[in-house]
C-alpha positions in Angstrom: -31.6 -50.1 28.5 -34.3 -52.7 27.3 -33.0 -55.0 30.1 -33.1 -52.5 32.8 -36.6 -52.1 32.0 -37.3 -55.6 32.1 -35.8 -55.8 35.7 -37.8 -52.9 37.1 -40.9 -52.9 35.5 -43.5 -56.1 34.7 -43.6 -55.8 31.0 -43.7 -58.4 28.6 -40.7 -59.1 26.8 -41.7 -59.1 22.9 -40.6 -56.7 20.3 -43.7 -54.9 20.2 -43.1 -53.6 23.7 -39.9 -52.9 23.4 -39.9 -51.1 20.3 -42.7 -49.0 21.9 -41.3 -47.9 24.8 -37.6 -47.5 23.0 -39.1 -44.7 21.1 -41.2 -43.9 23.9 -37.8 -43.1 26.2 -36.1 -41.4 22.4 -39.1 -39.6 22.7 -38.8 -38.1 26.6 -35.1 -37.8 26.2 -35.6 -35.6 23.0 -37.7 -33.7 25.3 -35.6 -33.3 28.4 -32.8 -32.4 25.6 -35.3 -29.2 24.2 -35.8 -28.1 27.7 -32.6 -28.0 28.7 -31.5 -25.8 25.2 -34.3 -23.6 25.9 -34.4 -22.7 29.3 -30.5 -23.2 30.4 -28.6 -22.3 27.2 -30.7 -19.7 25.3 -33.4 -19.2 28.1 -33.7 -17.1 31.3 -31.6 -19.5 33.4 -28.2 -19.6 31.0 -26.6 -17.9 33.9 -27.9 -21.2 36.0 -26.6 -24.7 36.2 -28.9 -28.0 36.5 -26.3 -30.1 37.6 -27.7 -30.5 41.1 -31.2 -30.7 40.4 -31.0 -33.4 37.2 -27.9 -35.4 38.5 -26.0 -34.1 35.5 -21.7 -33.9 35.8 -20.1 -30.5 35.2 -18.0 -32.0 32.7 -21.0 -33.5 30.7 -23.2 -30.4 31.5 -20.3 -28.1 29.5 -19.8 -30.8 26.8 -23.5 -30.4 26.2 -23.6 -26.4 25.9 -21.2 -26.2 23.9 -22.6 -28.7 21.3 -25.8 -25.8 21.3 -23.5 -22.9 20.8 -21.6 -24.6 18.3 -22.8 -22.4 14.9 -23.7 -25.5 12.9 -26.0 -26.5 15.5 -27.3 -23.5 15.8 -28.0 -23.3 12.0 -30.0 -26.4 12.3 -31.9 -25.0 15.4 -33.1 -22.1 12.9 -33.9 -24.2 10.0 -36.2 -26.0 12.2 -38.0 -23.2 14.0 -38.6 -22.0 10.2 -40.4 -24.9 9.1 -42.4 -24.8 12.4 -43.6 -21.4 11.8 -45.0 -22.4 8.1 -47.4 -25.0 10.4 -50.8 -23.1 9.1 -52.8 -25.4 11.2 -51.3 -25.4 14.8 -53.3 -27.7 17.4 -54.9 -27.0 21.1 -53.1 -30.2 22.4 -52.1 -30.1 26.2 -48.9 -32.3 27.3 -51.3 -35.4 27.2 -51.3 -35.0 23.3 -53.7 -36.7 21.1 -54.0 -39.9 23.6 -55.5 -37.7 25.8 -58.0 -35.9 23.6 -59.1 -39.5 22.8 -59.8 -40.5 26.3 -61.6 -37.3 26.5 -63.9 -37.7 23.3 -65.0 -41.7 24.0 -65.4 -40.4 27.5 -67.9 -38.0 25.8 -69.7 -40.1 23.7 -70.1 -42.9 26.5 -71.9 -40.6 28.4 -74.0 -39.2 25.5 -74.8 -43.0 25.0 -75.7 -44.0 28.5 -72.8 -46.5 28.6 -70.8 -46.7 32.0 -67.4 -47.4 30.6 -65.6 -45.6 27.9 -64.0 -48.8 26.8 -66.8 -50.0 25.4 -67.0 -47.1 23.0 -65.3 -47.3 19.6 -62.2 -44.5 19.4 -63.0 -42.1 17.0 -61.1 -41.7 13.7 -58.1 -39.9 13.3 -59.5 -37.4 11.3 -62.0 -36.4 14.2 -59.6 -35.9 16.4 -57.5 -34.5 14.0 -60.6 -31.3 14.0 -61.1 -31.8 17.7 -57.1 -31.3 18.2 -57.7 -27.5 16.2 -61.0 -26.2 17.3 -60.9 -23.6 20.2 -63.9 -23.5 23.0 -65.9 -20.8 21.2 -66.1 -23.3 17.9 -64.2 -21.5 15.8 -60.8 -23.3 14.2 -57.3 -22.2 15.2 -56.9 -21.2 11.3 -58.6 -20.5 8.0 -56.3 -23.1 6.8 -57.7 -25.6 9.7 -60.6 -24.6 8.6 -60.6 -25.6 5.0 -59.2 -28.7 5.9 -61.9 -29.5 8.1 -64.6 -28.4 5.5 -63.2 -30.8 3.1 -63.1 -33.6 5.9 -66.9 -32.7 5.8 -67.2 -33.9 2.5 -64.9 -36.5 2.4 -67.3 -37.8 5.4 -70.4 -37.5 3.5 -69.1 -39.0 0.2 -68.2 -41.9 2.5 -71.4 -42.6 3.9 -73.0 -42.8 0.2 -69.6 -44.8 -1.3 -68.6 -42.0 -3.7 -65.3 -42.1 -1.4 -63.5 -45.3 0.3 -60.5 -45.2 2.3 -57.4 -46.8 1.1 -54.5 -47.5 3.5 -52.4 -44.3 3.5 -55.2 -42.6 1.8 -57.6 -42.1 4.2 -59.9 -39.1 4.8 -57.5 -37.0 6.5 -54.5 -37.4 3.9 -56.8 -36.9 1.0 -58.2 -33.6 2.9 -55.0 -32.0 3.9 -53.6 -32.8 -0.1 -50.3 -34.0 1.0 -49.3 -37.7 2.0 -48.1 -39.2 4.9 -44.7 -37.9 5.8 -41.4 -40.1 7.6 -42.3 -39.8 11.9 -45.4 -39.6 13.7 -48.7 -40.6 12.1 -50.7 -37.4 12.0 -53.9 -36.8 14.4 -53.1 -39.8 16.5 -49.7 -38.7 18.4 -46.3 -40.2 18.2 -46.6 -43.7 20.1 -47.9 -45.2 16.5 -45.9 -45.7 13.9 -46.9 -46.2 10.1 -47.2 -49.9 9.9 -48.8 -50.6 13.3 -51.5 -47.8 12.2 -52.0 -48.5 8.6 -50.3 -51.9 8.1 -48.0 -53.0 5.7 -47.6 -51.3 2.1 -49.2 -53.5 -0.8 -46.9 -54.8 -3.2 -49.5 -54.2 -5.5 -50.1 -51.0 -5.1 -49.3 -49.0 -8.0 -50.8 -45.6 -7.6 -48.3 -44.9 -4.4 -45.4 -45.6 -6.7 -46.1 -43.2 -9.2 -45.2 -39.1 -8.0 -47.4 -36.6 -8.5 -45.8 -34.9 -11.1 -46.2 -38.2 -13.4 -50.0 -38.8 -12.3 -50.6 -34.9 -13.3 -49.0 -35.2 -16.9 -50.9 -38.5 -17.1 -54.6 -36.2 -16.1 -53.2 -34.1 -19.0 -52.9 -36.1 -21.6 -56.1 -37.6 -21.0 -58.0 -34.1 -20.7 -56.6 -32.8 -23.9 -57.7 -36.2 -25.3 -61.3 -35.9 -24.0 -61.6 -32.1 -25.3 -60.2 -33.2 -28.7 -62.5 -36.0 -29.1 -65.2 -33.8 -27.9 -65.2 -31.1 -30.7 -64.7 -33.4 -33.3 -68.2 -34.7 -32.2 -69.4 -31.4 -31.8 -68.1 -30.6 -35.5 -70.0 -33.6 -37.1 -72.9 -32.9 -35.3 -73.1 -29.3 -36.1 -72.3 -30.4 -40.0 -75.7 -32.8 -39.2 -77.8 -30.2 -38.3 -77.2 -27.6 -40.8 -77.7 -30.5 -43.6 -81.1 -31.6 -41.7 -81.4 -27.6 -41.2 -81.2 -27.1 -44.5 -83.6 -30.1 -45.8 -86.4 -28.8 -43.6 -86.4 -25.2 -45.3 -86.9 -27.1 -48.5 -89.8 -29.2 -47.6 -91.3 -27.8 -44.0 -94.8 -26.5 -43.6 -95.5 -24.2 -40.7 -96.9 -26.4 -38.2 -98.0 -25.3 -34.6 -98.5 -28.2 -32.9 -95.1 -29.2 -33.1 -92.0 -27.0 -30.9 -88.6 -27.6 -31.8 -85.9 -28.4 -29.6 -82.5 -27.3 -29.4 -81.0 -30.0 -27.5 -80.1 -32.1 -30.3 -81.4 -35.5 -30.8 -84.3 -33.9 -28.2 -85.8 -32.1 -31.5 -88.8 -33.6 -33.4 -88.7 -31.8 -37.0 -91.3 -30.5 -38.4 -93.4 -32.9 -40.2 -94.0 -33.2 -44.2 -98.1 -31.5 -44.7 -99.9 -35.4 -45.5 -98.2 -36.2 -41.4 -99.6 -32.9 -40.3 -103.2 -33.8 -41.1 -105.2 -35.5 -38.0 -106.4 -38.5 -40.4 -103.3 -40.0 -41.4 -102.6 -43.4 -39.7 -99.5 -42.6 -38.1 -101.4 -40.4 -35.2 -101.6 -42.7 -32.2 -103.0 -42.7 -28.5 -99.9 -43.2 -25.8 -101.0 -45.3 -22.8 -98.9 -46.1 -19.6 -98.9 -49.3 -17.2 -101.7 -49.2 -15.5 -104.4 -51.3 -14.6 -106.1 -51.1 -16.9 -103.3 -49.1 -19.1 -104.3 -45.6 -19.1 -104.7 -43.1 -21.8 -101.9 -39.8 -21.3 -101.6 -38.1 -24.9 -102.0 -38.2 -28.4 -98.9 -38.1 -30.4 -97.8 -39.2 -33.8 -95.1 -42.3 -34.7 -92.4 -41.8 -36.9 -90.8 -44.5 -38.1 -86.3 -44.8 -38.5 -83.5 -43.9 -36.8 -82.1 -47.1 -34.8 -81.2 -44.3 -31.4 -82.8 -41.8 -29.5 -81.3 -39.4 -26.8 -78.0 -41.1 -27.7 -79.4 -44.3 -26.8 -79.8 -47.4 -28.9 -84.4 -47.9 -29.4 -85.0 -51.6 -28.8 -87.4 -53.9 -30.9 -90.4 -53.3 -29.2 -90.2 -49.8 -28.6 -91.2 -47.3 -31.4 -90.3 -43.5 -31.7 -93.3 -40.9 -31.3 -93.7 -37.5 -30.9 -96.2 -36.1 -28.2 -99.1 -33.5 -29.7 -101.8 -33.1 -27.5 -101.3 -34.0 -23.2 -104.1 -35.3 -21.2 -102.3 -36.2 -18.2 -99.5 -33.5 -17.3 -98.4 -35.7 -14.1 -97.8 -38.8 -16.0 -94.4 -40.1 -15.8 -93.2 -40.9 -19.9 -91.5 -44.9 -19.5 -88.4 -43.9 -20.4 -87.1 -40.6 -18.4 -84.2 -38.4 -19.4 -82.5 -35.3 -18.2 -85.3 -33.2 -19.9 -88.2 -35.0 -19.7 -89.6 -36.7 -16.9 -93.9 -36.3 -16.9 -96.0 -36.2 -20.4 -96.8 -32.2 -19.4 -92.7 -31.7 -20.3 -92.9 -33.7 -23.6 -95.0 -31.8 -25.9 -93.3 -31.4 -29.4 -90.3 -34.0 -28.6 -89.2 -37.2 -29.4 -89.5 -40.2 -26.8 -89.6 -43.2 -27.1 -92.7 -45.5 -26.0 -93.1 -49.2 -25.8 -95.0 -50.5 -28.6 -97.7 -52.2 -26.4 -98.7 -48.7 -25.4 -99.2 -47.4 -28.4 -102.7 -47.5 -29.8 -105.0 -46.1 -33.1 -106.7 -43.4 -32.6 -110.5 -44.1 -31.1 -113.5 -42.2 -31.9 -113.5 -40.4 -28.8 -109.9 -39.7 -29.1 -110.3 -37.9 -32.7 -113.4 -35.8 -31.0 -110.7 -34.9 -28.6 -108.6 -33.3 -31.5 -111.5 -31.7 -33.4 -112.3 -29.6 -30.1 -108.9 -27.6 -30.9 -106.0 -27.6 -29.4 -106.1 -24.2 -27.4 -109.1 -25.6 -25.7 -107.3 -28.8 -24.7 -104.4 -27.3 -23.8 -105.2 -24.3 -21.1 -108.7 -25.7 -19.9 -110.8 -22.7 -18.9 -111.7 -24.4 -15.4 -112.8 -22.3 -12.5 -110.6 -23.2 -9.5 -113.3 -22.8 -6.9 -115.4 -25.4 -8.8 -111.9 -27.6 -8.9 -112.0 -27.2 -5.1 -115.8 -28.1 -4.5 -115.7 -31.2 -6.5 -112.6 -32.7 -5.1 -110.2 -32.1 -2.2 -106.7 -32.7 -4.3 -104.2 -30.5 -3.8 -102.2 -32.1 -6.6 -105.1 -31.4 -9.1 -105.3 -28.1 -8.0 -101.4 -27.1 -8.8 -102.1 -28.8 -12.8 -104.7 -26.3 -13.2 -102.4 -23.5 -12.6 -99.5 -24.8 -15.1 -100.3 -22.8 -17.9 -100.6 -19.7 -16.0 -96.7 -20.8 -14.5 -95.9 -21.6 -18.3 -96.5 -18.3 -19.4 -94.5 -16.4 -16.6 -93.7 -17.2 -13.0 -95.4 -15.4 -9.7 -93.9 -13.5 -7.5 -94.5 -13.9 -3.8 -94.1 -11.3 -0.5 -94.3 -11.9 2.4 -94.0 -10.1 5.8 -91.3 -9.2 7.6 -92.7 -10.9 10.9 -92.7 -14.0 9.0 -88.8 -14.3 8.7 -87.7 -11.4 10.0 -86.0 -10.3 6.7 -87.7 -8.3 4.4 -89.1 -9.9 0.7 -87.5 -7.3 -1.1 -84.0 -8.4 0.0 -84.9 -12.2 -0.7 -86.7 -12.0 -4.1 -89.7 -15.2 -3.8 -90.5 -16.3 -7.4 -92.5 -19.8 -8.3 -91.6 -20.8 -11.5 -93.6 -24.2 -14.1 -89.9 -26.1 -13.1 -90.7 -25.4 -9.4 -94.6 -26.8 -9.2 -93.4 -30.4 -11.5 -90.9 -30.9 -9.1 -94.0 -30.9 -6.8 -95.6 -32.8 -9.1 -93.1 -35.3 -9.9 -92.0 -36.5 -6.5 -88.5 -37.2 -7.6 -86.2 -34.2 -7.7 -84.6 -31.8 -5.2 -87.1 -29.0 -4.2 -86.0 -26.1 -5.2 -85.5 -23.6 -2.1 -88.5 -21.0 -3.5 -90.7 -23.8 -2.9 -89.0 -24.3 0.7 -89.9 -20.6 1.6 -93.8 -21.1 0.2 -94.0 -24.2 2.5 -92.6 -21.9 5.5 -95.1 -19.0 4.4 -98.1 -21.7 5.0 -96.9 -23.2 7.9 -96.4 -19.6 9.5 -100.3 -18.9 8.1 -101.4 -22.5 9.9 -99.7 -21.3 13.2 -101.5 -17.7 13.2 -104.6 -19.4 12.4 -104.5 -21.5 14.9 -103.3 -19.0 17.7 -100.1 -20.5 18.0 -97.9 -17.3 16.3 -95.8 -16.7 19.8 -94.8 -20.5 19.8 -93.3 -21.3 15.9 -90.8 -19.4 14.3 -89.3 -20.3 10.8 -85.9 -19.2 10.1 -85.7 -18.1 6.2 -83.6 -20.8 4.7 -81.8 -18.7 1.9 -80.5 -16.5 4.9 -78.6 -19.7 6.3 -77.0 -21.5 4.0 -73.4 -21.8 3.0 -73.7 -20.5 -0.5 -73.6 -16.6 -0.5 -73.1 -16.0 3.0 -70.7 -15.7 5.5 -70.3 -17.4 8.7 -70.9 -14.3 10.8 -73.9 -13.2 8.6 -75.0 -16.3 9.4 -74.8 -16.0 13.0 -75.6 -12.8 13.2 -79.2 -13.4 11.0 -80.2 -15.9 13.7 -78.9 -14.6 16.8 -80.8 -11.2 15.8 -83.9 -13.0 14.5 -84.5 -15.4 17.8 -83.9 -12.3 19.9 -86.6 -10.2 18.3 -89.3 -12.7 17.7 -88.7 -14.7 21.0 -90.6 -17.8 20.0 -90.4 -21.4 22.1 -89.4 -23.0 18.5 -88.4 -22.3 15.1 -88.0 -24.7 12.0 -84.7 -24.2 10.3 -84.6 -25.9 6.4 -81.3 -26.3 5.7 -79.8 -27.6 2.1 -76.8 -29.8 2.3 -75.2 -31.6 -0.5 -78.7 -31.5 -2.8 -80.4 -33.2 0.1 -83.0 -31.1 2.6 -82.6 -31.2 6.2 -84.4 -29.7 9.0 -83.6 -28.2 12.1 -86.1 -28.0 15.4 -84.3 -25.5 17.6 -85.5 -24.7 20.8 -83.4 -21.8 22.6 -85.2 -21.9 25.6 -83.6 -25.6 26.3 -80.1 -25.1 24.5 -81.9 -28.2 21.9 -81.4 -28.9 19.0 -83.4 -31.8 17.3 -81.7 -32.8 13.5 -84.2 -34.3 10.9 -82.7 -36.1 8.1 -84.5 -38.7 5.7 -80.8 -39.9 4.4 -79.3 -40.3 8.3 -76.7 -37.8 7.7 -75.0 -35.6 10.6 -74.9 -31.9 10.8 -72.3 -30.5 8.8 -69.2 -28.6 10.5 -70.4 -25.2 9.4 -74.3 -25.5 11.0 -72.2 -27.1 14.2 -70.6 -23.7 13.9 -73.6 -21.9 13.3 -75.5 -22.7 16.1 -72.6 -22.9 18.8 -71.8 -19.6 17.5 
């Protein structure tokens, strides 16, 4: 057969070639085979011969019916059509398969990139056209199972692009999302002209992890769970057994002491101090400086001398353990950060530790600071319109209000032309952990703090007669978490409808990272803002087609 081919076609002879278009011909006669069965045997032309048209014998044409009727054929033919109908993620694919749909998707992103030839664009990944392959015209994926498979391809895409996830051979992005391994055949989402090797290569001798089943790499995750929990309550045990002996040491010798709160997290908790380390004279009271230039003055804390950790970690030479009292600077950052404790405003009453450098005795001025009483120094009775006249910082402004967070947070309405939802139904509530993330600069806004910033920009837009031009899209209404696709959809569809402005801002929250949307209906635009360079997820792609 390889020789006729040879004699009427140009193709070079080398076994690539011929072992693709071997299976290439396997492939069509497999196909011309099906038709036949299902149209001539068991179809509406069984009362019909295709002889004449196909150039088939009479004698071969009976031979081959009769293999179809045979019962152990036909056993087959039904095993087969049951394991077909338990595919929960059937494709869109015309007869041109998935080679076509890539022709058609770099043919897409040519033109989207201004290049002439669609050559000259990369193909996309299999997984890609794996999602292409299964989503219908209206966005929507031919199954929920499709569409979980594409959600976690999301991920998978997005833990790539940071290097939480690589690729390995066989394991790529689409095996690791679909949760079952490459089977015997076809290579999935790039059609049947590839096999395995020319696609992912030769298997790795060294590989291990593809030699072991699953069932031995689950009893392995096992063993090493129950490991994990067993060693973690036997450090739980001796800790508790710690802290009911220190517990028990401190109701001996403790004096009630109010400048001093104490923690429950642990090695977090600064005990109370003995009465001569309560008293503002003793030498052990300190100023705390940070790098600056010169160093400047943040609190006034105490040292306390032992212990060889804190926070679990090992205290270095020239570092020294102290305990904050008094804060001057809330917005500080401490030098050595944890999961608690990130400014000086968060550290009153624990243990940190500070570099020895920084630490300095107490000045005059610093004791006059401590004989004015804490109250005073603590919740400054500072009127904010004075704040406002003698400087212009917005930053300054927030500190004043801490206290007043500290003691309970504020609630917030706002009206219903703002969002087009009403407040009630999205409770608004600014919290102390809300305005530090403000002031800190280094954590994840939470989304109450997204809705204030939409509330002001909606205020700057009336102000300045531009109300009928901005729209903001409430950004708890539109995100994954708590709502449906079709809520979803329906929010916006309803909102854009109603308030008919040219543009609306859109926060969106996508893997602890904010995004922001520019959509202008008017012009079918979107414009995509993202400080990280990430691409809209699946589910806004959804969203907004929808």
């Amino acid at each position: 057969m390889w020789q006729d081919i040879q004699q009427n076609f140009d193709i070079p002879n080398i076994e690539v070639m011929r072992r693709k278009m071997l299976s290439a011909l396997a492939t069509r006669w497999r196909d011309f085979k099906t038709f036949l069965t299902r149209e001539y045997v068991f179809g509406e032309r069984q009362n019909e011969t295709p002889c004449l048209k196909y150039q088939i014998t009479d004698e071969e044409w009976m031979q081959f019916r009769a293999t179809r009727l045979d019962p152990s054929w036909q056993a087959k033919r039904i095993a087969a059509q049951e394991r077909q109908a338990k595919n929960d993620a059937p494709h869109l694919l015309s007869r041109g398969g998935y080679e076509r749909k890539k022709k058609e998707m770099k043919k897409a992103r040519a033109e989207a990139a201004g290049v002439e030839s669609a050559d000259r664009v990369e193909s996309p990944p299999r997984h890609e056209m794996w999602i292409a392959a299964r989503t219908k015209s209206d966005g929507q994926m031919t199954s929920e199972s499709a569409r979980v498979v594409a959600d976690k391809i999301e991920g998978l895409v997005e833990q790539s692009t940071q290097g939480s996830f690589v690729s390995d051979g066989r394991n790529d992005i689409l095996t690791t999302a679909i949760g079952r391994p490459e089977h015997g055949g076809r290579v999935r989402g790039v059609g049947g002209s590839w096999s395995h090797r020319d696609f992912f290569g030769a298997r790795s001798s060294r590989s291990t992890v593809d030699s072991c089943s699953q069932e031995v790499m689950q009893r392995m995750e096992q063993r090493l769970e129950m490991q994990f929990e067993e060693k973690l309550k036997n450090i739980q045990k001796e800790f508790e057994q710690k802290f009911e002996l220190l517990a028990r040491s401190q109701q001996q010798t403790a004096v009630a002491h109010d400048g001093v709160r104490v923690s429950t997290k642990g090695s977090c908790a600064a005990p109370d101090p003995s009465p001569d380390q309560t008293h503002t004279d003793v030498p052990n009271q300190c100023e705390l400086y940070v790098e600056d230039d010169p160093p400047r003055l943040v609190a006034i804390g105490r040292v306390f001398e032992g212990g060889s950790t804190i926070h679990g970690v090992p205290l270095q030479p020239d570092w020294t353990r102290v305990v904050v009292d008094q804060v001057q600077d809330a917005a500080a950052p401490v030098p050595l950060p944890n999961t608690e404790v990130q400014l000086v405003g968060q550290a009153t009453g624990t243990f940190l530790a500070w570099p020895k450098r920084l630490v300095m005795p107490l000045s005059a001025r610093a004791k006059d600071f401590i004989n004015r009483g804490k109250e005073v120094m603590r919740e400054p009775h500072v009127d904010d319109a004075n704040i406002a006249e003698a400087e212009d910082d917005p930053i300054s402004k927030l500190l004043i209000k801490l206290p007043r967070l500290k003691k309970q947070p504020i609630q917030l309405q706002w009206d219903i032309r703002v969002f087009g939802v009403d407040s009630s139904d999205v409770p608004l509530y600014i919290s102390l952990p809300d305005a530090l993330e403000i002031v800190g600069g280094n954590s994840m806004l939470n989304i109450s703090i997204i809705q204030l910033w939409a509330m002001y920009m909606d205020k700057l837009s009336v102000e300045q007669a531009q109300a009928e031009v901005y729209g903001f899209i409430e950004p708890q209404s539109i995100q994954k978490s708590g709502n449906t696709q079709v809520q979803i959809q329906q929010y916006m569809q309803t909102w854009m409808s109603d308030s008919r402005r040219d543009i609306y801002m859109a926060p969106y929250i996508d893997g602890s990272h904010w995004q922001l949307m520019v959509i202008i209906p008017k012009e079918y635009t979107v414009v995509w803002f993202c400080s990280l360079h990430r691409k809209p997820s699946h589910e806004i792609k959804c969203q907004l087609q929808g």
